[in-house]
C-alpha positions as CSV (number, residue, x, y, z in Angstrom):
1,X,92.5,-0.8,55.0
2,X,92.1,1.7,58.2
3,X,90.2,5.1,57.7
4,X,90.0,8.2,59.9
5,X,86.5,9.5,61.4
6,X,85.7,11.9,63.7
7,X,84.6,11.0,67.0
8,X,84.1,12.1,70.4
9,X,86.9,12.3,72.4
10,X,86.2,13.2,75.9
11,X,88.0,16.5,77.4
12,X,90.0,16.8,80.7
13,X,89.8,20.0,83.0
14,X,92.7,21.6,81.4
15,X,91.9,21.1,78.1
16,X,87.9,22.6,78.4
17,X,89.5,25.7,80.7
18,X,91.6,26.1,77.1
19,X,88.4,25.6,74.5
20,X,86.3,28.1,76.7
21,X,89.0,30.8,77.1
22,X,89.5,30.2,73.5
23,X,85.9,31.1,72.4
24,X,85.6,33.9,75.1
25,X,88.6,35.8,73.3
26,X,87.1,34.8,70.1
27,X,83.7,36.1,71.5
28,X,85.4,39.5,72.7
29,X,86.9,40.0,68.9
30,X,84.2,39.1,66.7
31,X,82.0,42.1,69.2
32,X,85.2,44.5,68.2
33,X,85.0,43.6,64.9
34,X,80.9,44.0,64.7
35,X,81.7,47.9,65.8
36,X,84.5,48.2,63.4
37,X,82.0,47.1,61.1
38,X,79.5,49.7,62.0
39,X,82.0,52.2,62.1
40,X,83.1,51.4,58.5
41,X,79.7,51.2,57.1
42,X,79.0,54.7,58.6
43,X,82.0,56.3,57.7
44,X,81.2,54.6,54.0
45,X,78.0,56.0,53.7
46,X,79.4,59.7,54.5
47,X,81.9,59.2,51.6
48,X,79.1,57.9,49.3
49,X,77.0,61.0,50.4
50,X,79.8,63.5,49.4
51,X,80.9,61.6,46.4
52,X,76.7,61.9,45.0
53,X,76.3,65.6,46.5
54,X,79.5,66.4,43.6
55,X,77.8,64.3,40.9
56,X,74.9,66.3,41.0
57,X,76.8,69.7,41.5
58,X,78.6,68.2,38.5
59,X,75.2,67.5,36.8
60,X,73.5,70.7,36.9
61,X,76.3,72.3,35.8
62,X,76.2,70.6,32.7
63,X,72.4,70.6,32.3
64,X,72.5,74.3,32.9
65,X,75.8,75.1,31.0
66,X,77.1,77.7,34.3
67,X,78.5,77.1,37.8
68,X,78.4,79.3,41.1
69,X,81.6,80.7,42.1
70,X,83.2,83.7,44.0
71,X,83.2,86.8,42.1
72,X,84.4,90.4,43.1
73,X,81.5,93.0,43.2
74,X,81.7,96.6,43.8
75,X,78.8,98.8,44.9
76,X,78.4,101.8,42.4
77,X,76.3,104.3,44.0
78,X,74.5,106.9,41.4
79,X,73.6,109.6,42.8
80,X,71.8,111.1,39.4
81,X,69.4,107.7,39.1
82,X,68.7,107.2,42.9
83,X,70.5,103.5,43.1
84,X,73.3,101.1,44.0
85,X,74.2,98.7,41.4
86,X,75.8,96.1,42.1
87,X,78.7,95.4,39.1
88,X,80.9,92.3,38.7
89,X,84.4,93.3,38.2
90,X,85.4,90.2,35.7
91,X,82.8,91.5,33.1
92,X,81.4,94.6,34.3
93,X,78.1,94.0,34.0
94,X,75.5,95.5,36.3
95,X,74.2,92.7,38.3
96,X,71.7,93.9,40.4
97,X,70.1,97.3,41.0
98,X,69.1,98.6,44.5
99,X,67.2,102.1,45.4
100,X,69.3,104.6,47.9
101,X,68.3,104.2,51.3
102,X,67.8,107.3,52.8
103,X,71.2,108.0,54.4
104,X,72.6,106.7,51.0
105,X,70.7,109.5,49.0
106,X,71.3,112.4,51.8
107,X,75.2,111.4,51.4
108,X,75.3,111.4,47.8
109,X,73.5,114.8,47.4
110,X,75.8,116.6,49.6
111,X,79.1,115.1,47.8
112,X,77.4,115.1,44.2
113,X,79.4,116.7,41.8
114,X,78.5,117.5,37.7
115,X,79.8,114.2,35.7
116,X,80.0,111.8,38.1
117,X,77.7,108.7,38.4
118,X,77.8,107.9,34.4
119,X,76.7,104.1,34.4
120,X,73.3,103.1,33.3
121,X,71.4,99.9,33.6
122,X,71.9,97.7,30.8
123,X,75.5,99.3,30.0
124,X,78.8,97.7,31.4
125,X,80.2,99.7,34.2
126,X,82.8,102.5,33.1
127,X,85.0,103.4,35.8
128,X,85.1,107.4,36.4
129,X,86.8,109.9,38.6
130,X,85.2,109.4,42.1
131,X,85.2,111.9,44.7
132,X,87.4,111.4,48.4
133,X,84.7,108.8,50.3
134,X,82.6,107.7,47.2
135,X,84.8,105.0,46.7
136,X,83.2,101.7,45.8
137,X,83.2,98.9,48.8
138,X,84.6,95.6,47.5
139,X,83.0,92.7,48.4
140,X,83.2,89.2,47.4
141,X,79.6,87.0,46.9
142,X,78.3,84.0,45.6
């Protein structure tokens, strides 16, 4: 009964020119694929980042029960108290309370008429008859 083994069978010219361009365009593909590789594992590791940045934007929001968004403001300027109170205009609640600058005060004093400038800290915002120019700027924060 005959078997088959592998043994060494001697190359002619032709046939080790074919072998060595065969492993030098081998050579040239597996270096492509290497910086593919490196490419991918970079580009992978940007996607992992953003995916864990949102699970832990996702996190504190549920530890803390709130999240950050874009609200409109509007700048009420009370000429009676001396400040600028920042209100949000989804619930009308005062959000942060400023003294008049200078200029602000000056302004308001020369405009200022009985009645007007009615909100207090503490108290929702209530709109009320402004005069021409003491309109409220709208803004839009975080």
């Amino acid at each position: 009964m005959a078997e088959t083994r592998s043994l060494p069978d001697p190359l002619s010219d032709h046939e080790t020119l074919l072998r060595a361009t065969e492993a030098a365009q081998l050579a040239g593909k597996r270096d492509a694929l290497e910086v593919k590789l490196a490419i991918d594992t970079k580009a992978a590791k940007k996607d992992i980042e953003l995916v864990e940045g949102k699970i832990s934007e996702l996190q504190k929001q549920v530890r803390e029960r709130q999240e950050y968004k874009d609200i409109e403001v509007d700048y009420f300027h009370d000429a009676n108290r001396g400040c600028v109170e920042t209100i949000r205009l989804d619930t009308h609640d005062v959000i942060h309370s400023r003294p008049m600058t200078v200029d602000e005060l000056q302004d308001a004093r020369q405009t200022k008429i009985p009645g007007i400038g009615s909100a207090r800290r503490g108290r929702k915002y209530k709109e009320v008859d402004a005069i021409p120019g003491d309109q409220p700027e709208h803004v839009t924060t975080k």
